[in-house]
Phi, psi and omega in degrees: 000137171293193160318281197308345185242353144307321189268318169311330162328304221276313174311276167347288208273335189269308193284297196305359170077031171286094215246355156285316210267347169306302199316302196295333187266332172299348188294301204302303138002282166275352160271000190264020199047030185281145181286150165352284193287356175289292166317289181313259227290350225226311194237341204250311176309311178275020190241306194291307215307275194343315152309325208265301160335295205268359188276299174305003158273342200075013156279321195244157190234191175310298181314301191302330193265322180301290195295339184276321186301325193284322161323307211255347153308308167319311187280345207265321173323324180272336210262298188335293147327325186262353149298291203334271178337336205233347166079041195263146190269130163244149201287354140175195190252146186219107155262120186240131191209144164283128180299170157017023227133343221226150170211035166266101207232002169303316176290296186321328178254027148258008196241321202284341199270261239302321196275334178327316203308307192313004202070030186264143157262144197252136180250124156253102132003304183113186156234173205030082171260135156309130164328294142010293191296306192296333210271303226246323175288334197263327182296319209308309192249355169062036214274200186255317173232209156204138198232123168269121198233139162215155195236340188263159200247315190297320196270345202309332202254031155284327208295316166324304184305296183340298202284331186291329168275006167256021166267323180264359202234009183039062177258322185328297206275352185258316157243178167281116198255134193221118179262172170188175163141157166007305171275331185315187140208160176298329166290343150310297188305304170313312177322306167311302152114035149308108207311300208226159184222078261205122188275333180209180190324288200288358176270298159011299189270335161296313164320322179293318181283287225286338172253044198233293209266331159283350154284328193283322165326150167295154168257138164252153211320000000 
């Protein structure tokens, strides 16, 4: 196979979630020396945007996004260290935790694949993460934003606790705080006093660049 017709593969086989045949193509790939960041920015990334598209058209659902997500994990397990190695910049830091009480992470480790793909780097937290754990993972990693997931109705009112405790440890104003799960809604979110809201993965990495780059602008005078 040539370059071009390895990345289109790699495109092609990462949306239908074919995660051997990823592997298999990323390998085969990096024995041809093709570079890293060619595969990510060129097949995987323009492959996931795409999962993103048709899941917001309603072509594509939840299942279809797990898998084109798990696919482009596989490749991303290998790639990762040789980004590394290569000095690739990622558009910014994501600390991510499911809350309190809540011990649900399938959407969140679909939010994390998406946003990893988007160039973010990402820290997961785990679930029945503590106010306490987020304070101390944010002195620790310093991230740009930090994303909160509850799937409960019961837990919804960690996300409050959260914020009230990087307010108190004057954490707050260092970051961009972004809830989400099932139950949210933006009027929640607002209530909490969250910067940002996201009903699902792919709005999730749009929302994120989008409030990434309004913290980052100059304000003018």
């Amino acid at each position: 196979m040539t370059p071009d017709e390895i990345l289109r593969a790699l495109y092609d086989e990462t949306l239908v979630g074919n995660g051997p045949r990823v592997l298999e193509l990323t390998h085969e790939a990096l024995g041809m020396e093709m570079e890293p960041q060619s595969l990510l920015f060129d097949a995987l990334i323009p492959s996931l945007e795409e999962v993103g598209a048709r899941f917001e058209r309603g072509d594509f659902f939840v299942p279809e996004m797990l898998i084109a997500g798990k696919a482009m994990a596989g490749a991303m397990e290998v790639l990762r260290p040789l980004l590394a190695d290569t000095g690739v910049e990622t558009i910014g830091k994501f600390l991510m935790g499911t809350v309190k009480g809540d011990v649900h992470d399938i959407g969140k480790n679909l939010v994390n694949i998406m946003l990893e793909g988007a160039g973010f780097e990402v820290i997961d937290l785990g679930v029945q993460v503590a106010p306490e754990k987020f304070v101390s993972a944010i002195e620790e990693h310093q991230p740009d934003i930090v994303g909160m997931s509850a799937f409960l109705t019961t837990t919804m009112p960690m996300f409050k606790a959260n914020i009230n405790a990087l307010e108190k440890a004057g954490l707050r104003n260092d970051v961009i705080v972004m809830v989400g799960g099932a139950p949210v809604t933006q009027e929640y979110a607002d209530a909490v006093g969250a910067d940002g809201y996201a009903a699902d993965a792919s709005a999730t990495v749009k929302r994120a660049k989008d409030l990434l780059h309004q913290r980052r602008s100059p304000v003018p005078a």
